[in-house]
N, C-alpha and C positions, 0 to 999 in steps of 0.2 A: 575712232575718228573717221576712218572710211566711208560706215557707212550712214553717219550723221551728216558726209557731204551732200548725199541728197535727198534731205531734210525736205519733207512738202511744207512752204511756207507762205505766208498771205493769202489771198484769194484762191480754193482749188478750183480744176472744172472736170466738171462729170457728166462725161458725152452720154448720151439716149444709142437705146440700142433702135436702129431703124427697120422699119421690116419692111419689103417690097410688096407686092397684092397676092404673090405667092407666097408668103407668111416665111420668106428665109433672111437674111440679113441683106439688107442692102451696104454693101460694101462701097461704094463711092459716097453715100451720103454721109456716111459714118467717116470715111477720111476727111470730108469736106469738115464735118463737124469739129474733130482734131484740129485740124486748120487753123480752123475759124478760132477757137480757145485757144493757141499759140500764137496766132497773131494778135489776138489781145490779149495778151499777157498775163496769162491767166501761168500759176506757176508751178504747175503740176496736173497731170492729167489720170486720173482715177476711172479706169476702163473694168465694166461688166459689174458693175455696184450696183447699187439700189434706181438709179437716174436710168441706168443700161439694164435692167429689168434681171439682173441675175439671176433671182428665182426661175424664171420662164427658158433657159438657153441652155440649151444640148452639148454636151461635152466637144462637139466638132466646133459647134457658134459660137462658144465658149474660147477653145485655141483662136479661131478665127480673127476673134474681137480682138484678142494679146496682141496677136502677131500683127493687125492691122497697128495699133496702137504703137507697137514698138517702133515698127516700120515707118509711122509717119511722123512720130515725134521725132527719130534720130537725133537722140541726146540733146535735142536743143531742152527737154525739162523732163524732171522724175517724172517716170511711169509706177503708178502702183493698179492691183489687179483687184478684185474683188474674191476672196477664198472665205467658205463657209455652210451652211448649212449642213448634211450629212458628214459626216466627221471624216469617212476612207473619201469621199470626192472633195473637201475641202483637203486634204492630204495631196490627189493626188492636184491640185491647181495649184498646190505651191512648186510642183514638181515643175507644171507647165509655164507656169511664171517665169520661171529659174532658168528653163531651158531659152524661153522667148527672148529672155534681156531685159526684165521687168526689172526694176527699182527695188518694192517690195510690194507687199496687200497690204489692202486693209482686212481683218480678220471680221465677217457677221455673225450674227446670231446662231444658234447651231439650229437644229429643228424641232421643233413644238417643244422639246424638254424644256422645264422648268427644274434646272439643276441646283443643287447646293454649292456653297461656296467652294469647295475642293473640288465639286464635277466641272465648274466652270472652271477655276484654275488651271486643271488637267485639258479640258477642251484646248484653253488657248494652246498651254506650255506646249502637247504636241505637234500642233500646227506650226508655232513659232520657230522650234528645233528642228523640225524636217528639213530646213533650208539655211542658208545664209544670208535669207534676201531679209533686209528692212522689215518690221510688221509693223500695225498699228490695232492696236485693240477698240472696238466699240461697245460703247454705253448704249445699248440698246432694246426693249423690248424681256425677252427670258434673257439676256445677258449681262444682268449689273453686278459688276463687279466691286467688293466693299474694297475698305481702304487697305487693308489686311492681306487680300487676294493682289489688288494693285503693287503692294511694296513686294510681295512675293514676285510677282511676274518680273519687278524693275531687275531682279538678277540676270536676268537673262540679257544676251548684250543686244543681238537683234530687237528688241523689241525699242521704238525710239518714237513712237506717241500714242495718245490716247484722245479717241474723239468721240466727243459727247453729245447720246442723241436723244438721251431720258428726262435732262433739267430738274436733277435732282441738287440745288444751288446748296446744300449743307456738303453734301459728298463733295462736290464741283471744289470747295472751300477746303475743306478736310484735305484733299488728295491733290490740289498744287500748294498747299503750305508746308506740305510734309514733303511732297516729291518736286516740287520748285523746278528746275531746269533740265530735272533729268529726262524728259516729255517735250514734246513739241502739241502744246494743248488745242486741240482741234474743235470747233461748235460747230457739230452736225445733226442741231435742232433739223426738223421741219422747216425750209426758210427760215437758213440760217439770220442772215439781216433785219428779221424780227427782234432777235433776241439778240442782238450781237453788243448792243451797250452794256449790258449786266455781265456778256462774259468776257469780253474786254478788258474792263476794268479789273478781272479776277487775275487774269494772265494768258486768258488765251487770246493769243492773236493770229489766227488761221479758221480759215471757216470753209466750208465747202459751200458754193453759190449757184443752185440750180438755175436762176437768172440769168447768171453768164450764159448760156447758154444761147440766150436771143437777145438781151438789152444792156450788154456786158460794159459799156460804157456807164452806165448808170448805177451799176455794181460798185467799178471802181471810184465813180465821184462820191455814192453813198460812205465805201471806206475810209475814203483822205477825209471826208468829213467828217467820222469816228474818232481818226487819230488825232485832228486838229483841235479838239471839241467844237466845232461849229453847227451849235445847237439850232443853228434859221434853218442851213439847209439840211439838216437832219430832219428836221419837222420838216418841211417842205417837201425831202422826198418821200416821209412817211405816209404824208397825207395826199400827194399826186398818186404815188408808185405804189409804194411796198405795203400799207396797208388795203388797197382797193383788193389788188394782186392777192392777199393772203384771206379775204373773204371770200373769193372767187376757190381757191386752195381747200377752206373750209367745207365747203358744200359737200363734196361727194367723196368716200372713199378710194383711194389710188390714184386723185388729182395730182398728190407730189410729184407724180411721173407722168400722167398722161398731159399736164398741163404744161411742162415744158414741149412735147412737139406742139401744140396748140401756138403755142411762143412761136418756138422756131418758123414755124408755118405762117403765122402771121407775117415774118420778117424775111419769108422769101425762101426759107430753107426747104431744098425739095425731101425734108424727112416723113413725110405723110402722117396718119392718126392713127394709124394704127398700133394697138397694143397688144401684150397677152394677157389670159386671164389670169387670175379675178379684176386685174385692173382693167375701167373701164374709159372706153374714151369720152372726150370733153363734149359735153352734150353743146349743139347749135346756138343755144338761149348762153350756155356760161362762154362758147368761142367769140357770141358778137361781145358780149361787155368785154371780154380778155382785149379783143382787137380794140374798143374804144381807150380803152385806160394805155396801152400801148401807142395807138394814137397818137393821143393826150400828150404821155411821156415825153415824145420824139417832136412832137411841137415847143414842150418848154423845154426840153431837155436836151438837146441835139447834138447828134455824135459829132466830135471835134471836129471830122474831116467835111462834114456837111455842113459846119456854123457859117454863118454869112456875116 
């Protein structure tokens, strides 16, 4: 029960890792960003994931990010970490988690292996047990885990969700019918509120919301519309926002990430374009259409404190 108290639940937010013109973290943008996701009520904060460019961040940028994170959230909502890829440095980030005051991680993909069901098992289970903190397992990429691996890992007590980033909708089916409440089911599609009606309905009500990030009022209205069934403004935001935004997404490889600073940046946030590679950043041609649809949004759509 402990530590199902801090369950990440409803909309997460998943700050960008911001880089200065010296290519090192900018540390005030990045508390700003925290901020900004806890003052809109976003309900957990998922530091050095996929959004914060994990792949690309040095074991120093890495502590850096935690300790920023822990230190700005101050228990006002769970912090989870991002721990994965090589197996002894996904090891030791649970160490640094654990020591920082993290919540728990979410657990990624390991590296390029394409494992069997028992190597990916083994993968989590180590990571899982290193610590006492919270995990969360990802459906993702070389990572899918069957139904078999799933009920195996649910022994362990740490481990208290699973977030699903592959839309494999039989498995999706299969593994909350069987595993029902023991999970906190997470849809961590690609833009997630693409897809969030079909997982919904299934049981999963948590999603992580790269949006939040810059138009996070619009996040929240698209979800009370979800819950309520209100089919107008679901269509309405799909067809102003979230589908213009997701063909913009489509275009280029590593837009999932480069295109929230593109966001942010539109909406004032001094996190700049910069990225690392292989992700590239938002070409000038996809930044103006991002800034007209955003635009658009905050003309019909207007954040509460602004409606007239």
């Amino acid at each position: 029960m402990e530590q199902r108290q801090n369950l990440p639940k409803g909309i997460l937010g998943f700050p960008t890792a911001p880089f200065k013109n010296d290519g090192g973290i900018d540390e005030k943008a990045l508390e700003e960003n925290i901020k900004y996701l806890i003052k809109e009520d976003l309900s957990a904060i998922f530091i050095a994931c996929g959004s914060g460019e994990f792949q690309s961040l040095s074991a120093k940028e890495y502590q850096n990010m935690v300790d920023i994170a822990v230190s700005v959230t101050n228990k006002q909502v769970p912090v989870y970490t991002g721990v994965g890829g090589n197996i002894q440095e996904a090891l030791n980030q649970t160490v640094i988690s654990e020591k920082a005051g993290a919540d728990g991680y979410l657990i990624l993909p390991p590296y390029l292996i394409q494992g069997e069901q028992e190597g990916i098992y083994e993968y989590y289970r180590s990571i899982i047990e290193n610590t006492n903190l919270n995990s969360i397992i990802y459906q993702r990429d070389n990572a899918i885990s069957d139904l078999n691996t799933v009920t195996k890992l649910a022994e362990l007590p740490q481990l208290i969700g699973l977030k699903d980033g592959h839309g494999n909708m039989e498995l999706n089916i299969e593994l909350i019918q069987h595993l029902g409440d023991r999970f906190e089911w997470m849809n961590g599609m690609p833009f997630a509120e693409i897809t969030m009606p079909a997982y919904y309905h299934m049981g999963f009500e948590t999603y992580s919301s790269a949006m939040s990030n810059y138009i996070p009022h619009i996040s929240r209205m698209y979800f009370e519309a979800l819950k309520k069934n209100d089919k107008e403004t679901l269509h309405n935001l799909y067809q102003d926002v979230l589908l213009p935004i997701n063909d913009i997404r489509k275009k280029k490889k590593g837009y999932a990430v480069s295109l929230i600073k593109a966001g942010m940046e539109i909406m004032g946030f001094n996190v700049g374009q910069s990225v690392r590679a292989p992700v590239v950043e938002v070409s000038k041609e996809h930044y103006k259409e991002l800034e007209g649809i955003v635009k658009r949004a905050l003309d019909k759509y207007p954040e509460p404190s602004v409606k007239k």
